[in-house]
C-alpha positions as YAML, in Angstrom:
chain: A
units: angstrom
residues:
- id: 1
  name: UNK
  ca: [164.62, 49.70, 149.58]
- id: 2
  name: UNK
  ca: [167.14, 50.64, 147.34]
- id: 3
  name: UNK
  ca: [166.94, 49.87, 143.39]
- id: 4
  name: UNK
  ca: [169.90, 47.41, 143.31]
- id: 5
  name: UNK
  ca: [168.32, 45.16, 146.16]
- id: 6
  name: UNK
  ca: [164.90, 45.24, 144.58]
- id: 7
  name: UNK
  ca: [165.86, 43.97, 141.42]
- id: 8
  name: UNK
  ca: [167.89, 41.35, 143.34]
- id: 9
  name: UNK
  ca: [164.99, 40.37, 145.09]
- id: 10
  name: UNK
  ca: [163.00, 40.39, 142.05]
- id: 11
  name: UNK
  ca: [165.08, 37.37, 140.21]
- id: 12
  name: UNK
  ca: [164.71, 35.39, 143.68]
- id: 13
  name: UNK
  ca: [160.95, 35.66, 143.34]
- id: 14
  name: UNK
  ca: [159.78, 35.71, 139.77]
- id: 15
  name: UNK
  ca: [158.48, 38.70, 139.43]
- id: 16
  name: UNK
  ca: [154.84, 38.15, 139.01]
- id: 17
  name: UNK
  ca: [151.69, 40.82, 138.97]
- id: 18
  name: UNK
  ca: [152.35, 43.88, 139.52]
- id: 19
  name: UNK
  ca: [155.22, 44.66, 137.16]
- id: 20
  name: UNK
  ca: [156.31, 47.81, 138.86]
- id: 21
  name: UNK
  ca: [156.97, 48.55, 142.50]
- id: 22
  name: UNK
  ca: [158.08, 52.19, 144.53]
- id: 23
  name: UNK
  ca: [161.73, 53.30, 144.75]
- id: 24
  name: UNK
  ca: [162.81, 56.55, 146.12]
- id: 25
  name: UNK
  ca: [163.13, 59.79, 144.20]
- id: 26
  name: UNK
  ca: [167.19, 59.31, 144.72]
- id: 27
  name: UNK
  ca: [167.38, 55.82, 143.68]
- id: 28
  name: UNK
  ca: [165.36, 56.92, 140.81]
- id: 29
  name: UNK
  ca: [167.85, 60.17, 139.78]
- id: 30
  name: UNK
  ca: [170.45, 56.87, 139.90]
- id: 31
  name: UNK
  ca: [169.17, 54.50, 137.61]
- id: 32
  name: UNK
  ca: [168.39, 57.83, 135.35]
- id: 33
  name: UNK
  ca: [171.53, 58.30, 135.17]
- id: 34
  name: UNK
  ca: [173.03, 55.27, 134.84]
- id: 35
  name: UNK
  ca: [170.46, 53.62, 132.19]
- id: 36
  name: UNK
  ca: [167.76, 56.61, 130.67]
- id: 37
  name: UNK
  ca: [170.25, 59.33, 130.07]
- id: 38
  name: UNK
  ca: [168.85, 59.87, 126.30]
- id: 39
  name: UNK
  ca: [165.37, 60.33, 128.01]
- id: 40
  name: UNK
  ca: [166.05, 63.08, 129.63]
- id: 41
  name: UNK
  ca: [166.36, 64.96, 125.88]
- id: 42
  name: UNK
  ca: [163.60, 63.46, 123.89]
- id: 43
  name: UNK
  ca: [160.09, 64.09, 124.01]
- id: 44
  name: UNK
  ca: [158.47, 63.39, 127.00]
- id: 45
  name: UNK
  ca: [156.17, 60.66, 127.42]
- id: 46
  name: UNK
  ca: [153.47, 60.20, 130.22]
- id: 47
  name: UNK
  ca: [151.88, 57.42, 132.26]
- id: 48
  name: UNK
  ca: [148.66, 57.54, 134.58]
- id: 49
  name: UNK
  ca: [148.47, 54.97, 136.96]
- id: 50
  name: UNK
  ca: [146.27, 53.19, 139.50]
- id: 51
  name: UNK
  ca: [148.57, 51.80, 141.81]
- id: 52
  name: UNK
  ca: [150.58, 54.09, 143.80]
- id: 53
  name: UNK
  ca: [149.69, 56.94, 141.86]
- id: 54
  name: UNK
  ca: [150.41, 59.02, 145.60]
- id: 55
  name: UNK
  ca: [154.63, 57.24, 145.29]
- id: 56
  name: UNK
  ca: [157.57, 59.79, 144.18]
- id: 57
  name: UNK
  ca: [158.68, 57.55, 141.70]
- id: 58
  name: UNK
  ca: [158.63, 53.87, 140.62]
- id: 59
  name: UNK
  ca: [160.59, 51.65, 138.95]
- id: 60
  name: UNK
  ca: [158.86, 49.28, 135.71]
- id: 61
  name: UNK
  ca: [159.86, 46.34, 134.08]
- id: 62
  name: UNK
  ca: [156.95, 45.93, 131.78]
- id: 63
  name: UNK
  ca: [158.24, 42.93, 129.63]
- id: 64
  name: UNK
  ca: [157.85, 40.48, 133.18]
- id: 65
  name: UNK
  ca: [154.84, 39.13, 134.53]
- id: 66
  name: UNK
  ca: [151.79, 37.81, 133.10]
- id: 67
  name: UNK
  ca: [151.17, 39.30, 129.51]
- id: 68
  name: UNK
  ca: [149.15, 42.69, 129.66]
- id: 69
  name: UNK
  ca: [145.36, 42.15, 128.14]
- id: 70
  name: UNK
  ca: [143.69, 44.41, 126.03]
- id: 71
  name: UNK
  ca: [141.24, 46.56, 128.14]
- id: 72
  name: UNK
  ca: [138.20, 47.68, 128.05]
- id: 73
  name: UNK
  ca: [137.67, 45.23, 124.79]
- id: 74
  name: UNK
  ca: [138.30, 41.55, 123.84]
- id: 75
  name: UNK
  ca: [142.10, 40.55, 123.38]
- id: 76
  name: UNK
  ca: [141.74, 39.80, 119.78]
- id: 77
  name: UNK
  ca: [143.68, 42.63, 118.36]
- id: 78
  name: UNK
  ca: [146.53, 42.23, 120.77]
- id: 79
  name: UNK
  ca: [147.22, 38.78, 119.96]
- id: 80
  name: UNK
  ca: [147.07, 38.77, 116.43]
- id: 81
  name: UNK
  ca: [149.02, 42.38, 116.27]
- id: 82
  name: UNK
  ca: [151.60, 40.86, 119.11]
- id: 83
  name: UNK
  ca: [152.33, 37.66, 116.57]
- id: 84
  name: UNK
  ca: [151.80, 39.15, 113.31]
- id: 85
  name: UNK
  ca: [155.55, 39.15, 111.23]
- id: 86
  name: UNK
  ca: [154.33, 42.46, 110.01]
- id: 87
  name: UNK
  ca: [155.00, 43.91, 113.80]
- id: 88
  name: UNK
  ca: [158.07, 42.19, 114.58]
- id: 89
  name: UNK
  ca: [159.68, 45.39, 114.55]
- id: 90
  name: UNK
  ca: [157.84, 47.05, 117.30]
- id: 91
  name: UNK
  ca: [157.30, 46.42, 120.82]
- id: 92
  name: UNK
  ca: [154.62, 43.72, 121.93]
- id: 93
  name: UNK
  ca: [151.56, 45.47, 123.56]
- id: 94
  name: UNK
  ca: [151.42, 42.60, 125.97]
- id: 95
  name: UNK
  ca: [154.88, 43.22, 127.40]
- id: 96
  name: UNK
  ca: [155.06, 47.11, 126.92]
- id: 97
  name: UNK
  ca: [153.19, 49.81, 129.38]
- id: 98
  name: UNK
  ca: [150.87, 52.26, 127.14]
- id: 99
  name: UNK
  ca: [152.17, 55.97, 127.04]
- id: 100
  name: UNK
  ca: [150.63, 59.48, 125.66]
- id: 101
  name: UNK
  ca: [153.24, 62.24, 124.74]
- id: 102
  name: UNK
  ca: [150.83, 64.64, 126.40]
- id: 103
  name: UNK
  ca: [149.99, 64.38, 130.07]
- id: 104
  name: UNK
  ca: [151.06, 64.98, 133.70]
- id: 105
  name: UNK
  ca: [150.41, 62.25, 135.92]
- id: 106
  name: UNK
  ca: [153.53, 60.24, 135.59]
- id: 107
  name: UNK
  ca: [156.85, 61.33, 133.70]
- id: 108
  name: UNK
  ca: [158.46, 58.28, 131.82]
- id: 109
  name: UNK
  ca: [162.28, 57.69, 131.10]
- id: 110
  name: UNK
  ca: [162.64, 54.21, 129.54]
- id: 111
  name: UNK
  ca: [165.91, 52.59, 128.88]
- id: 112
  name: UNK
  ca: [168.39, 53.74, 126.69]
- id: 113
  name: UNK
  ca: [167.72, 51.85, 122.95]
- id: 114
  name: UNK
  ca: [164.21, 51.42, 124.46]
- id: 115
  name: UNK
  ca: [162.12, 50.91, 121.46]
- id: 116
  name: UNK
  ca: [159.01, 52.86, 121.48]
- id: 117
  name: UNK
  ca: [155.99, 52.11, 119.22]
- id: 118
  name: UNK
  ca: [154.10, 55.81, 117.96]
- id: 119
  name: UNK
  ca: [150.47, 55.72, 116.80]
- id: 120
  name: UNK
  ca: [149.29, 57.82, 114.15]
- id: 121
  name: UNK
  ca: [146.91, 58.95, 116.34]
- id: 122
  name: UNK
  ca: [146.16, 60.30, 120.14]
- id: 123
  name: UNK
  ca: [144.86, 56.64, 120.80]
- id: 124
  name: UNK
  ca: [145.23, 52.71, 119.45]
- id: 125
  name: UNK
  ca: [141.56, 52.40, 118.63]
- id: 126
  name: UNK
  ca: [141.55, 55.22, 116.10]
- id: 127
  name: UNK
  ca: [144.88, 54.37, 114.51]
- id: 128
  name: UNK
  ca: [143.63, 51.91, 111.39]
- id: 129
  name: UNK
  ca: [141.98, 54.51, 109.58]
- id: 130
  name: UNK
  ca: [144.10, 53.99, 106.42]
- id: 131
  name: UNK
  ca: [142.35, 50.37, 106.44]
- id: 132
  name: UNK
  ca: [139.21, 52.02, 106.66]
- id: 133
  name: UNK
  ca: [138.92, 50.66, 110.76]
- id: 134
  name: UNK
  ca: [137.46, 54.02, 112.97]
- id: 135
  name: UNK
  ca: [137.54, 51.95, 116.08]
- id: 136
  name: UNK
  ca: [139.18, 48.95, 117.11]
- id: 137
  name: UNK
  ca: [136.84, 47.92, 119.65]
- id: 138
  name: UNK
  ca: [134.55, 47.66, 116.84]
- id: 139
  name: UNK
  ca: [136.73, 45.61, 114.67]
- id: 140
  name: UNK
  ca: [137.38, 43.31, 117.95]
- id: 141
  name: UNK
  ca: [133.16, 43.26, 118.16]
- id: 142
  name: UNK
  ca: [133.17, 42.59, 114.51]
- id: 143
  name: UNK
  ca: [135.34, 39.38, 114.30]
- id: 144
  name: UNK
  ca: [133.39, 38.26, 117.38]
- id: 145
  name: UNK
  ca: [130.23, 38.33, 115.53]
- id: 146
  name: UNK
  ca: [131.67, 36.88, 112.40]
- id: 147
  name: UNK
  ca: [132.93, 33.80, 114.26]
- id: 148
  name: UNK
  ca: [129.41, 33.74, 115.85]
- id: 149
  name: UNK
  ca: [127.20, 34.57, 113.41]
- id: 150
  name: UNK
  ca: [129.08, 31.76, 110.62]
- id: 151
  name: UNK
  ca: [130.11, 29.40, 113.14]
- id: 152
  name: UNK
  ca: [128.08, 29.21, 116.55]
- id: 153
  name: UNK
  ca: [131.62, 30.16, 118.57]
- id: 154
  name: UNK
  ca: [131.32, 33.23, 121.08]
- id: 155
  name: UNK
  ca: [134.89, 33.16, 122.75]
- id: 156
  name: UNK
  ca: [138.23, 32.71, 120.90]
- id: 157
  name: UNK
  ca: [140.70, 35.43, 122.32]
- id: 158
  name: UNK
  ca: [143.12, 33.37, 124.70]
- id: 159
  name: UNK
  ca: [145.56, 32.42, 122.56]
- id: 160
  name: UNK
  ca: [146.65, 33.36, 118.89]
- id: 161
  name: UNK
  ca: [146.37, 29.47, 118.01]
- id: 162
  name: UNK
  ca: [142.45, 29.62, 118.94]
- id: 163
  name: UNK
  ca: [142.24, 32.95, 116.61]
- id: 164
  name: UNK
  ca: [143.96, 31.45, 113.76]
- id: 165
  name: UNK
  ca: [141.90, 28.19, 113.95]
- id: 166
  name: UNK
  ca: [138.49, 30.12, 114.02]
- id: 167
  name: UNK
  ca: [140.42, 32.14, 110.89]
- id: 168
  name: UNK
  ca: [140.43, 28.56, 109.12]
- id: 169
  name: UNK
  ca: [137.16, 27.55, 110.19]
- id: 170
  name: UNK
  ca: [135.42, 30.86, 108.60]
- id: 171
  name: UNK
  ca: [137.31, 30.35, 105.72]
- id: 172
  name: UNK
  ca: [135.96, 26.80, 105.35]
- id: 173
  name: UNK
  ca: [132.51, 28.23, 105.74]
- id: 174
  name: UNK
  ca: [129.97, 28.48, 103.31]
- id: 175
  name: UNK
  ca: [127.97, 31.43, 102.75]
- id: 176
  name: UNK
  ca: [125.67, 31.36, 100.14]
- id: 177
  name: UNK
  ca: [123.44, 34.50, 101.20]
- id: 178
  name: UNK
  ca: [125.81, 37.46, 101.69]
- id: 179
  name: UNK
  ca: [123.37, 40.06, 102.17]
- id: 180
  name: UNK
  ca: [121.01, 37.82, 104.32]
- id: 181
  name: UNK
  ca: [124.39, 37.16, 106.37]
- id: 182
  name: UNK
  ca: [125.60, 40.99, 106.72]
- id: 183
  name: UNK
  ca: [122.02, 41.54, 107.49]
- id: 184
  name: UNK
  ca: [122.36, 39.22, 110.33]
- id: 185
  name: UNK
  ca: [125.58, 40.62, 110.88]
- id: 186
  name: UNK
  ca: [124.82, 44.11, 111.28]
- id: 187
  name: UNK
  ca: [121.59, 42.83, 113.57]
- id: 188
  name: UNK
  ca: [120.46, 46.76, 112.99]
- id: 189
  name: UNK
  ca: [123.19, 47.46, 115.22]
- id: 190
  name: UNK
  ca: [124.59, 51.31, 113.79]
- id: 191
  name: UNK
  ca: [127.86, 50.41, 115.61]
- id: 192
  name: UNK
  ca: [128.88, 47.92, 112.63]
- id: 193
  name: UNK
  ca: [128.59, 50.68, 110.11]
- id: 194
  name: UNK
  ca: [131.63, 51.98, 109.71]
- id: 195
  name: UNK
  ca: [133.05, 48.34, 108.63]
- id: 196
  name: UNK
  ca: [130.67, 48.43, 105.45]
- id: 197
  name: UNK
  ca: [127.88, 50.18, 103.24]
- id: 198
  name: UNK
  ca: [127.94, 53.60, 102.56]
- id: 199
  name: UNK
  ca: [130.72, 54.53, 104.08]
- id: 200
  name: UNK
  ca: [132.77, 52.37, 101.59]
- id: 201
  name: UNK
  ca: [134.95, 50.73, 104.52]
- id: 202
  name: UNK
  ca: [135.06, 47.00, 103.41]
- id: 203
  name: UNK
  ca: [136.32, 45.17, 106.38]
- id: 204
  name: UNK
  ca: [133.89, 42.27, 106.31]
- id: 205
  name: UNK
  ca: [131.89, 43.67, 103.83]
- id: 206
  name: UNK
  ca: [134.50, 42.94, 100.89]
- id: 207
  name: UNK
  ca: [135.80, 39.92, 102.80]
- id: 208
  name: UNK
  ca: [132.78, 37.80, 103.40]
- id: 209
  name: UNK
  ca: [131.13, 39.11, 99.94]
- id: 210
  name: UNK
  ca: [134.06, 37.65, 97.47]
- id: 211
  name: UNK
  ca: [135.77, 35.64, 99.95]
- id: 212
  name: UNK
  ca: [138.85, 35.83, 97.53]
- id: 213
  name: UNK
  ca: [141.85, 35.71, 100.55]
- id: 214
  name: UNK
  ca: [142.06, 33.79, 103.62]
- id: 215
  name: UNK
  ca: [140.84, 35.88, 106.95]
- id: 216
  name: UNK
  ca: [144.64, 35.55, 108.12]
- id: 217
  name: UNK
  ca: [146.50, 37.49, 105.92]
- id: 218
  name: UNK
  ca: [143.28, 39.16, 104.97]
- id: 219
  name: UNK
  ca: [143.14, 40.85, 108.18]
- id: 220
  name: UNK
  ca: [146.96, 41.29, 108.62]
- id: 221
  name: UNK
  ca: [146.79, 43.26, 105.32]
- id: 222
  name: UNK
  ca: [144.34, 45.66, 107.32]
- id: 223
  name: UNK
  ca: [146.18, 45.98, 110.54]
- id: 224
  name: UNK
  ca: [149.87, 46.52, 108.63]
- id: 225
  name: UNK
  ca: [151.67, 49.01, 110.62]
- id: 226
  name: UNK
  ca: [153.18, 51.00, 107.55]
- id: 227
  name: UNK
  ca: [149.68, 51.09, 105.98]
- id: 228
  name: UNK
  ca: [148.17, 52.88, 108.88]
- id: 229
  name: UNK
  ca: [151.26, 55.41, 109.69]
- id: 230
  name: UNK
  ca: [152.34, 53.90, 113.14]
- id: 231
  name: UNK
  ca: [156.49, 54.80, 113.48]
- id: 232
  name: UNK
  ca: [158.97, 53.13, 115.68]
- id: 233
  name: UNK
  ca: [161.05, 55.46, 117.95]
- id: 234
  name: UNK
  ca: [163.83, 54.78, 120.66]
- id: 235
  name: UNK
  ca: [164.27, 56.35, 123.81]
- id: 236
  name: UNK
  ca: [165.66, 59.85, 123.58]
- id: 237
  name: UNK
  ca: [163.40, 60.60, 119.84]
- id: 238
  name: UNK
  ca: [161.04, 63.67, 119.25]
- id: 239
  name: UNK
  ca: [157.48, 62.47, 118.41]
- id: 240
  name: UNK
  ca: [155.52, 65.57, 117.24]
- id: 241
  name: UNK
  ca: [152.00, 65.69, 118.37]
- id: 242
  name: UNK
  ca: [149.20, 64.11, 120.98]
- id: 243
  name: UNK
  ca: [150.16, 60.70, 120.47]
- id: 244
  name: UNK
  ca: [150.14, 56.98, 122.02]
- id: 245
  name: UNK
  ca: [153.08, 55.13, 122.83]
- id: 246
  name: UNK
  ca: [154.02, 52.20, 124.09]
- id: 247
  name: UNK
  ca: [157.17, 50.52, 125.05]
- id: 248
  name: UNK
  ca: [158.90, 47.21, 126.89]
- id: 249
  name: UNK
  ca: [161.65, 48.97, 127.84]
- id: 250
  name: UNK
  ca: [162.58, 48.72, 131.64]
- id: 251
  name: UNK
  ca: [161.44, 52.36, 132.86]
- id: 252
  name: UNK
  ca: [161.44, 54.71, 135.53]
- id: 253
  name: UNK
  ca: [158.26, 57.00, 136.73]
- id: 254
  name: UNK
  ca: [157.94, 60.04, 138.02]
- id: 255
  name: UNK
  ca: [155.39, 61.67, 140.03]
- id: 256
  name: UNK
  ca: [154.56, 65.11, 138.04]
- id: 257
  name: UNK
  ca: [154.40, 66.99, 141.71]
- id: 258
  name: UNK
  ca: [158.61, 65.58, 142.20]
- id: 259
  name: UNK
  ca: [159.73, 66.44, 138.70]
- id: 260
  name: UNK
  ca: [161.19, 69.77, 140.12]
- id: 261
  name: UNK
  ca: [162.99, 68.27, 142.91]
- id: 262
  name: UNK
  ca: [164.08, 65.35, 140.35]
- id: 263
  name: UNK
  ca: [165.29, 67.88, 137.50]
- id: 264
  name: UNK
  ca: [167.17, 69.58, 140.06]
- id: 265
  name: UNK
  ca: [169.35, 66.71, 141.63]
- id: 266
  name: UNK
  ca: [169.91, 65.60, 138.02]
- id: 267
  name: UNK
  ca: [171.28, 68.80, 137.12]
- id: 268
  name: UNK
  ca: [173.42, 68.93, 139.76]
- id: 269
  name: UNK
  ca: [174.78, 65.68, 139.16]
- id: 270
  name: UNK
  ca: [175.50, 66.40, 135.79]
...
């Protein structure tokens, strides 16, 4: 099929689940061309994928479709990072696909003026050290056992209203044992010890001990972009080092085993 009747197609149908589909390597040196030019100079950037992870090349539109969940964790993080004003400037996670700088599986070329968010780090969950986070998996863990532990409420990730109103509600809470509470926190659990104690992180530590702030801004404070060191780049940058990217630009993949025969038709079309 070529690219120009796919996306055609695409707007007739409304584009649901999956957000990508396969092109051919020549309709993929064409929209190159045409629309990623300044990728071809910057830093690469490198996808693996599931889903025809055997095709030449494939053609993404990452910012259609249902929103993309966090995985492997709850979705807390996502949506209050994804609505937070101090992240306007970035690319949502939801919308975006998640990129490495090193890699082979998939070469990416996003959009020219395709804005890319950088982590500080090889990963997201190891990016909010400067807030004192190690591992956001652990913070998501963390809020869920706050919520639980003050309020009786075990699931509150599906929308960013239902994570703001549990915000309120814990700030409305009384708690007049702290250390009885972090005890029953922690629930001897050696995974919740980077957030507090000796370590002198104070995620809910500092929060639930003085309760001097409201959760909300409280926890944007912690997850502030500048804070941590995350950068925003556009298609066509250098980004020095291992790290993860993500962007919502419309992109095309490449299969690492056609890059040569890819590289070679766009030289000789330039």
């Amino acid at each position: 099929m070529r690219l120009s009747r796919f996306l055609l197609e695409d707007r007739r149908t409304g584009y649901d689940e999956p957000r990508s589909k396969t092109i051919s390597l020549m309709d993929a040196v064409d929209y190159v061309l045409k629309n990623c030019s300044k990728s071809l100079h910057g830093s690469t950037i490198h996808r693996d994928i599931t889903v025809g992870w055997k095709d030449e090349a494939r053609f993404t539109d990452p910012a259609k479709g249902k929103p993309r969940v966090s995985r492997n964790t709850t979705n807390h993080y996502t949506l209050i990072i994804d609505n937070s004003p101090k992240w306007k400037r970035y690319p949502k996670r939801s919308k975006s696909i998640i990129c490495t700088t090193r890699g082979k599986a998939f070469y990416v070329f996003p959009e020219d003026k395709s804005r890319i968010g950088v982590c500080p780090s090889y990963d997201f969950w190891p990016s909010f050290t400067g807030s004192g986070i190690w591992d956001m998996d652990g913070f998501n863990m963390a809020l869920m056992e706050l919520a639980q532990s003050s309020l009786g409420i075990k699931s509150w990730d599906d929308s960013i209203g239902k994570i703001r109103s549990v915000f309120s509600m814990i700030d409305e809470a009384k708690i007049d044992d702290h250390e009885g509470f972090m005890a029953k926190l922690n629930r001897g659990n050696d995974a919740w010890g980077p957030f507090y104690g000796d370590s002198g992180n104070e995620f809910l530590f500092q929060y639930t001990r003085e309760r001097d702030t409201k959760l909300d801004p409280y926890i944007e404070n912690l997850l502030d972009p500048n804070k941590n060191g995350f950068k925003i780049k556009f298609a066509g940058s250098k980004i020095m080092g291992e790290k993860e990217v993500w962007t919502e630009g419309k992109s095309i993949l490449v299969n690492h085993r056609s890059m040569e025969p890819f590289m070679n038709e766009i030289s000789r079309r330039i």
